[in-house]
C-alpha positions as CSV (number, residue, x, y, z in Angstrom):
1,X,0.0,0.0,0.0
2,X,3.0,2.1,0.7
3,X,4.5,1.8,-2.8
4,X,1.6,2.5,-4.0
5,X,1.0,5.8,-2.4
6,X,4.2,6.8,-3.4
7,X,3.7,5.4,-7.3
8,X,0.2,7.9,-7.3
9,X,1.9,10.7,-5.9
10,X,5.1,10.4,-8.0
11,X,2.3,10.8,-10.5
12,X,0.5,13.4,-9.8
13,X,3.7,15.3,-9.2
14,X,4.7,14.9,-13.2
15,X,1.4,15.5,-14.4
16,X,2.0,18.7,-12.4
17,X,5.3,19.4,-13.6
18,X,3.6,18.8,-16.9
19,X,1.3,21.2,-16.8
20,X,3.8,23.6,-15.7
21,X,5.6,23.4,-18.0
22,X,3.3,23.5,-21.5
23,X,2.3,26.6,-18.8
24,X,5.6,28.2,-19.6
25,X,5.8,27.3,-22.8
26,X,2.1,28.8,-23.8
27,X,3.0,31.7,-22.0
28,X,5.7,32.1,-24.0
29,X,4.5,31.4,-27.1
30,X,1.5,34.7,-26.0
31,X,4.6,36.4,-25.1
32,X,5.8,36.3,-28.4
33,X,2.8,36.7,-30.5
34,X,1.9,40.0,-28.6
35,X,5.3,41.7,-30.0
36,X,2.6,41.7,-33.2
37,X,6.0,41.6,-35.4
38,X,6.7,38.9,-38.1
39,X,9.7,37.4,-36.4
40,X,7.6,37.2,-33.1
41,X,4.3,35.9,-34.5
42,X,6.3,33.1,-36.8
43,X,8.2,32.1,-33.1
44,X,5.0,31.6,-31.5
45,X,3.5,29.3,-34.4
46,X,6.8,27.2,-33.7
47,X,5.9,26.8,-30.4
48,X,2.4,26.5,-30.4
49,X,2.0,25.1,-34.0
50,X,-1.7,23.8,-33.2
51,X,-3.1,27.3,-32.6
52,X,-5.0,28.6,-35.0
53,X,-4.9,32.1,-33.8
54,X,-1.1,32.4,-34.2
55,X,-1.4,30.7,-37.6
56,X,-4.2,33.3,-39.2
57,X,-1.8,36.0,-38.0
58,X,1.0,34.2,-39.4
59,X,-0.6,33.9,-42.6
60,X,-2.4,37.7,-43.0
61,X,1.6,38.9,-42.6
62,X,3.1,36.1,-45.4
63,X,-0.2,38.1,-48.0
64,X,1.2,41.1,-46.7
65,X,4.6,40.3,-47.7
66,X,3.1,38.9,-51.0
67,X,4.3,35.1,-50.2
68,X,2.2,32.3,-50.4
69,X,0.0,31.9,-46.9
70,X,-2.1,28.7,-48.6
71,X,-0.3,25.8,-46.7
72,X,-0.8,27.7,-43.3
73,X,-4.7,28.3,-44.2
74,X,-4.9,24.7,-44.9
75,X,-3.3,23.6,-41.6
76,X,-5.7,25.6,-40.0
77,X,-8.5,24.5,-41.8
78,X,-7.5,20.8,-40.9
79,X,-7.2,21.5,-37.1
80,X,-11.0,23.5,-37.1
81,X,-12.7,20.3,-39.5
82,X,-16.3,22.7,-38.8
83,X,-14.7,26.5,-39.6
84,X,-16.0,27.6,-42.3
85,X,-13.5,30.6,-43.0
86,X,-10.2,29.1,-44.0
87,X,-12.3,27.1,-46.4
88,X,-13.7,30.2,-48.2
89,X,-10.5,31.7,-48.0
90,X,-8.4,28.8,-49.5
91,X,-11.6,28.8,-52.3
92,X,-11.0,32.7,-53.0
93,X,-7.5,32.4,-53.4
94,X,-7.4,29.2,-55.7
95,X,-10.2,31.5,-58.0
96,X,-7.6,34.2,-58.1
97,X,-5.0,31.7,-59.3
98,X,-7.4,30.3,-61.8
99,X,-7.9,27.3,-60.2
100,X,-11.5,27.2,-60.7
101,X,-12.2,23.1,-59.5
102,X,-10.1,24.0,-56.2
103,X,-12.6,27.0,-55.7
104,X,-15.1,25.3,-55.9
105,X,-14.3,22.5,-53.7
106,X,-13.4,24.2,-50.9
107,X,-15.8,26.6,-51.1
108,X,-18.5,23.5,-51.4
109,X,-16.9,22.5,-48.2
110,X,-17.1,25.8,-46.5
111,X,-21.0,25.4,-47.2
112,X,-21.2,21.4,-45.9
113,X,-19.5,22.6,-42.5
114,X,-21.4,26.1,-42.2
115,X,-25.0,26.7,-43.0
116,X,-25.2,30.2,-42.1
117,X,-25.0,32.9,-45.0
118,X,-21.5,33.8,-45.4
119,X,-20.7,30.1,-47.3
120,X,-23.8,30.2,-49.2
121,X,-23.4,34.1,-50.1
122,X,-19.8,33.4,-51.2
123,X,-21.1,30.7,-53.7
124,X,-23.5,32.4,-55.2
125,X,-21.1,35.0,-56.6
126,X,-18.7,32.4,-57.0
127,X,-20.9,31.1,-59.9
128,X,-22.1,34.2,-60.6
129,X,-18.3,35.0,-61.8
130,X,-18.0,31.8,-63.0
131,X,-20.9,32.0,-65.2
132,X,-21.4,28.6,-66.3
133,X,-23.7,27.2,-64.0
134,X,-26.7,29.0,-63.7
135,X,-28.5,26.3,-61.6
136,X,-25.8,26.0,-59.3
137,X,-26.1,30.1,-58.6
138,X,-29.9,30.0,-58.2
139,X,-29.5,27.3,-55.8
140,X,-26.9,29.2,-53.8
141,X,-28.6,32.2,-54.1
142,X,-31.8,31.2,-53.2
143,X,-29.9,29.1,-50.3
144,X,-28.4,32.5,-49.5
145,X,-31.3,34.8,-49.0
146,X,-33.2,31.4,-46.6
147,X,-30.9,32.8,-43.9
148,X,-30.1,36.4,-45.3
149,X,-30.3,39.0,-42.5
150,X,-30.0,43.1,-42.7
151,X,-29.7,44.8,-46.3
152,X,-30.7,42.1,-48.7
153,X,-30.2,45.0,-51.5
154,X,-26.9,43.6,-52.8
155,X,-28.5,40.1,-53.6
156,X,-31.7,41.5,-54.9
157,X,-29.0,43.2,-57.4
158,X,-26.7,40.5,-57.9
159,X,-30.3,38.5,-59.2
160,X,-31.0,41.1,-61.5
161,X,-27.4,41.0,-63.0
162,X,-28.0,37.1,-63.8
163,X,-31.2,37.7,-65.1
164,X,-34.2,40.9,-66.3
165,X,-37.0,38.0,-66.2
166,X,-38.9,39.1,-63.0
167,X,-40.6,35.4,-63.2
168,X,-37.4,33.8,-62.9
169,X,-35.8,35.7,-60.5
170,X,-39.3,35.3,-58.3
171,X,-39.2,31.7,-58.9
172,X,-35.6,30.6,-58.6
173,X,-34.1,33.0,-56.4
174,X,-36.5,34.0,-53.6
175,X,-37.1,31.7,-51.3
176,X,-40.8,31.1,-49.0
177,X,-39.5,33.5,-46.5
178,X,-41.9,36.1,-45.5
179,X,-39.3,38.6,-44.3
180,X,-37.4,38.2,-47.6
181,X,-40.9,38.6,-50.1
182,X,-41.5,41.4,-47.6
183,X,-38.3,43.0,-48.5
184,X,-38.1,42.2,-51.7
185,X,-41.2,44.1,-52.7
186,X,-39.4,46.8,-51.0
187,X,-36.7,47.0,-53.2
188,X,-38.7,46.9,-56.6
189,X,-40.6,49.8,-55.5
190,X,-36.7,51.6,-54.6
191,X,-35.9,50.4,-58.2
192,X,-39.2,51.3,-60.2
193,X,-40.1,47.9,-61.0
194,X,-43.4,48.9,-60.3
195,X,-44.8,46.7,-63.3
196,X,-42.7,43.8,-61.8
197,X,-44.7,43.9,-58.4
198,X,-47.9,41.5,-58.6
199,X,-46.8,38.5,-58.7
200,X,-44.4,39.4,-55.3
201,X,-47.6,41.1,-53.8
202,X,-49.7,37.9,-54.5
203,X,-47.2,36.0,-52.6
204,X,-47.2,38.3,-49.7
205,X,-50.4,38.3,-49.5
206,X,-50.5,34.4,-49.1
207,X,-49.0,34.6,-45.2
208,X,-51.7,36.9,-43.9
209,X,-50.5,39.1,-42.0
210,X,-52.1,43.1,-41.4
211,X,-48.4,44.0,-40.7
212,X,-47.9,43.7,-44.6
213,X,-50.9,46.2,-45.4
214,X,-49.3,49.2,-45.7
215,X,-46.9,48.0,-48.1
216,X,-49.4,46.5,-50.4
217,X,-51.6,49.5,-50.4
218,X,-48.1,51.3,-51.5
219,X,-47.9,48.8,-54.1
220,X,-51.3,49.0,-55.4
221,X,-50.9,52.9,-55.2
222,X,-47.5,52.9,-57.8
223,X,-49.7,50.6,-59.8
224,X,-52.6,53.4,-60.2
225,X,-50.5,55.7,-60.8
226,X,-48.9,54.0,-63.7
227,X,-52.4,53.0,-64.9
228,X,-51.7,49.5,-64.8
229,X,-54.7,46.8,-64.8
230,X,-52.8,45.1,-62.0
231,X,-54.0,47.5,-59.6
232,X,-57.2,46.1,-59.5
233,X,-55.6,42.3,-58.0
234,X,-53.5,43.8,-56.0
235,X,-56.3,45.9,-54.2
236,X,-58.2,42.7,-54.0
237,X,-55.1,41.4,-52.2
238,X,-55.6,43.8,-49.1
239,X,-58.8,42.1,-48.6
240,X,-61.3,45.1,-50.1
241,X,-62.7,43.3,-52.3
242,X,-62.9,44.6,-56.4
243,X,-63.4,48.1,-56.8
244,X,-66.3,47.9,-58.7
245,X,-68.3,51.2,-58.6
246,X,-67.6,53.9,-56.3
247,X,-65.7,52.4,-53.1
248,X,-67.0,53.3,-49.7
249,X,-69.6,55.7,-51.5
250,X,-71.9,55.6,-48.3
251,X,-68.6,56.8,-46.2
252,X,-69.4,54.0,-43.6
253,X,-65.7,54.1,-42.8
254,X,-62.8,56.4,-42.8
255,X,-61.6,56.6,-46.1
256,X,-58.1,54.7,-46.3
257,X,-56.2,57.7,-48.6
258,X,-54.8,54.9,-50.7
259,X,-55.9,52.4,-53.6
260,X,-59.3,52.7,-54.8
261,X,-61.0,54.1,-51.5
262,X,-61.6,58.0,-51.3
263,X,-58.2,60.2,-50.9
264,X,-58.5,63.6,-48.7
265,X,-57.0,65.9,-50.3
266,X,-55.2,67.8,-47.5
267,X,-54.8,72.1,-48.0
268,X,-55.0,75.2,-46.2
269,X,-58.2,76.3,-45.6
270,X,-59.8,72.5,-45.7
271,X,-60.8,70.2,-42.9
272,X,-62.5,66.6,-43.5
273,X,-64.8,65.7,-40.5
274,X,-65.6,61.6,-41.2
275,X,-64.6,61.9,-44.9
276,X,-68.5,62.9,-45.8
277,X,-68.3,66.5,-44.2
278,X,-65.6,68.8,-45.9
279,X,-65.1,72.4,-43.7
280,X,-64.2,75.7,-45.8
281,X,-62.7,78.3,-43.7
282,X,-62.8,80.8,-46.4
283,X,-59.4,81.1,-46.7
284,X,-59.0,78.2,-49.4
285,X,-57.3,78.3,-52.3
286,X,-59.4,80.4,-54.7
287,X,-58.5,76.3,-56.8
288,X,-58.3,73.6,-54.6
289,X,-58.7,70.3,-54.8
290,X,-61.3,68.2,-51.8
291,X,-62.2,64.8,-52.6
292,X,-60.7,62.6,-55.2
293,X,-61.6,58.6,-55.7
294,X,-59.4,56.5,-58.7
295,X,-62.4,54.7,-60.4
296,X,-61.7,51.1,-62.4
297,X,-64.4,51.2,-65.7
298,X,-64.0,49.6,-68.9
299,X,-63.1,52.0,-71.8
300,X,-65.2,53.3,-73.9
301,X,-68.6,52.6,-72.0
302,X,-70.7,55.2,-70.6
303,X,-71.2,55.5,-66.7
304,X,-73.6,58.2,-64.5
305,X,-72.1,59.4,-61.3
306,X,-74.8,60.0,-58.2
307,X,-75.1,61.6,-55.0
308,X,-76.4,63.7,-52.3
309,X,-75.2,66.6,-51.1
310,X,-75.6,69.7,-48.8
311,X,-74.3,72.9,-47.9
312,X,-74.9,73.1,-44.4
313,X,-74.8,76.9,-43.4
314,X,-72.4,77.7,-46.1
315,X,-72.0,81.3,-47.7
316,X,-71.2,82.1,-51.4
317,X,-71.5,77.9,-51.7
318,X,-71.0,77.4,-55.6
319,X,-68.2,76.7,-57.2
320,X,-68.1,73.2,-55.7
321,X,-68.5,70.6,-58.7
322,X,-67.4,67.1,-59.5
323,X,-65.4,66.5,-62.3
324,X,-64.2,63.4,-64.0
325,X,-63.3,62.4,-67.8
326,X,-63.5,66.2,-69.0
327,X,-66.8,66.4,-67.6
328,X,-68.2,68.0,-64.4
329,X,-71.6,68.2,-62.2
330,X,-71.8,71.2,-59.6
331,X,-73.5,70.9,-55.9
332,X,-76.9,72.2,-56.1
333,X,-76.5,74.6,-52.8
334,X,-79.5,74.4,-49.8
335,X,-79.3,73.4,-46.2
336,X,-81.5,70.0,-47.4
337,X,-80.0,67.3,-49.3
338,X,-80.3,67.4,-52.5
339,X,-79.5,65.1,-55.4
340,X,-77.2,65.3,-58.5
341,X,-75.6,63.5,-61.2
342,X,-73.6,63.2,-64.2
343,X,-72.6,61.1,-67.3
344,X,-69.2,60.5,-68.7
345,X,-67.8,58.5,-71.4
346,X,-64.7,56.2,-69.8
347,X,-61.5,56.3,-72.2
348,X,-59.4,54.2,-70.0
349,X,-59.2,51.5,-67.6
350,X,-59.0,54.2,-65.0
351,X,-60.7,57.8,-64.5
352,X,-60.4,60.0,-61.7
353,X,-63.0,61.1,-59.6
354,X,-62.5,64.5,-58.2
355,X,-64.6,66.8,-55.7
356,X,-63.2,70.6,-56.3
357,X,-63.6,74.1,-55.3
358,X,-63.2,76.7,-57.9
359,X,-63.8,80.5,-56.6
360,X,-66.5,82.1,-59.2
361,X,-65.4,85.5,-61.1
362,X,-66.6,88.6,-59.0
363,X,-67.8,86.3,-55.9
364,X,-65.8,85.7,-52.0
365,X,-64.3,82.7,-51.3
366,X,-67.3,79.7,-49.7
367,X,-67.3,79.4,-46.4
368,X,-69.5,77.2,-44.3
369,X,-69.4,72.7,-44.0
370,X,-69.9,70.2,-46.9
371,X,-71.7,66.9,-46.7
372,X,-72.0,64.0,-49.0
373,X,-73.5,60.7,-49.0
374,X,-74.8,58.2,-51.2
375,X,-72.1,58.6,-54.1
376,X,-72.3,55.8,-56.9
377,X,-71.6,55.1,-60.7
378,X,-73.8,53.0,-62.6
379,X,-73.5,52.2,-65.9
380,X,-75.2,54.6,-68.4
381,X,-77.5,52.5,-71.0
């Protein structure tokens, strides 16, 4: 039992020593590689060959000094089997040296042992530059952006580079992500892809979510503008239904101010009350626009606006009219309500519908409260 004791302690007392000495000789080794100098750094990688740190130093001063840092990157590479950096690095630099299979390898191994963006990101423009492979890019691409954070702008580009077919890019390169359709739809309104935005929209739209509103009302807003028929979907897309008629002519709800509801048109002099009742101050414009509603008709048939109006207390009340397709209809004054209408001819897909105020020659600027209700179109026979 005695020898024993003496055997374990005899032991323990080397595995000590041991470990004070690899102590000393890894203190060392720090010693050295915080003198940050070439000489230093390169006589800590001697000492401590395994240590990965001293060997990425060791290899950013050998690119420095234009020598060959390659072998170093792959030792390191070797001793971290599941980093994914030496491996992207050893693909870059076997790209610059035209060693396109050797890119490709290792940068197909940076992706294997990492699945976060950076491997995936680096392939796709590996391929992009390549050029050869256009499946191999859309599936790193689209790879890519599944795990994309922050500015996606720079991919959203880089997909536009490959290819000017919106339908492909949509298809191929952006993936079921809401975030990334969200942001996506972003970016083509930056760009003025406005034509480009439906089919994104109609995806969006798929995941339900009122957060998304606001940009598909912007969407469907560019789209009026630009007269294009794809307003119309994209306004069913917010859940409103088809703008057939006038939208929200009874005023049960505040108008929206985007898409086919009722815009307010905001000036000095003007307050809405409820979107039916408009307040004149008197000090209007002597021109101003009040009301205005984007109508979808179908060219070339003939359609009769309706409504009821009143001018509740108002003095010097004409000049208020509607106008739409070259055509106009006053406001009949009188504290009662009172009915009008008009017929126009539609010569496009859409018209504007627009409550004004035009000052009369030789008369004061109105001055007094608004109200509508009941505005519809029906078709004219």
């Amino acid at each position: 039992m005695y020898y024993v004791s003496r055997i374990t302690g005899a032991a323990a007392l080397g595995a000590l020593g041991m470990a004070v000495w690899f102590s000393i000789v890894l203190a060392r080794a720090d010693f050295y590689f915080r003198k940050a100098t070439p000489e230093m750094v390169e006589r800590a990688t001697e000492i401590a060959p395994r240590n990965t740190l001293y060997l990425a130093m060791r290899g950013l001063e050998l690119d420095y000094e234009g020598a060959d840092s390659r072998g170093l990157t792959e030792q390191i590479a070797a001793l971290n089997p599941l980093a994914s950096a030496p491996r992207i690095r050893l693909g870059l630099a076997a790209e610059i040296s035209g060693d396109s299979a050797s890119a490709e390898r290792w940068l197909l191994d940076a992706a294997r042992v990492d699945h976060q963006f950076e491997p995936r990101w680096t392939l796709a423009n590996f391929y992009f530059r390549a050029g050869n492979k256009p499946d191999e890019f859309w599936k790193w691409m689209r790879a890519a952006l599944e795990v994309s954070y922050g500015d996606r702008t720079p991919a959203y580009e880089l997909c536009w580079r490959v290819s000017s077919d919106a339908a492909e890019i949509l298809r191929r390169g952006i993936p079921e992500r809401h975030e990334v359709v969200g942001s996506y739809l972003v970016y083509l309104l930056e760009k003025n892809r406005v034509g480009m935005t439906r089919d994104v929209a109609r995806r969006l739209s798929r995941y339900h979510d009122a957060a998304d509103l606001p940009l598909l009302f912007g969407v469907c807003d560019e789209l009026i503008q630009m007269k294009e028929a794809a307003a119309v979907e994209v306004w069913a897309m917010t859940g409103q239904g088809a703008p057939a008629g006038i939208f929200n002519g009874d005023f049960g709800r505040a108008p929206l101010n985007h898409g086919f509801d009722w815009r307010l048109m905001e000036s000095p002099g003007v307050t809405h009350v409820n979107g039916n009742r408009i307040v004149l101050s008197g000090q209007q414009g002597e021109s101003c626009s009040l009301l205005r509603q984007m109508l979808s008709v179908s060219a070339g048939k003939r359609y009769r606006i309706q409504w009821e109006a009143r001018t509740t207390g108002i003095r010097n009340p004409s000049g208020l009219e509607w106008r739409v397709a070259d055509r106009s209809g006053a406001l009949l004054p009188g504290d009662d309500w009172r009915a009008g209408e008009l017929t126009f001819a539609a010569g496009e897909k859409f018209t504007d519908l627009e409550l004004v105020y035009q000052r009369p020659v030789g008369e004061a600027r109105a001055e007094g409260t608004v109200e509508l209700r009941g505005v519809r179109m029906v078709e004219a026979r």
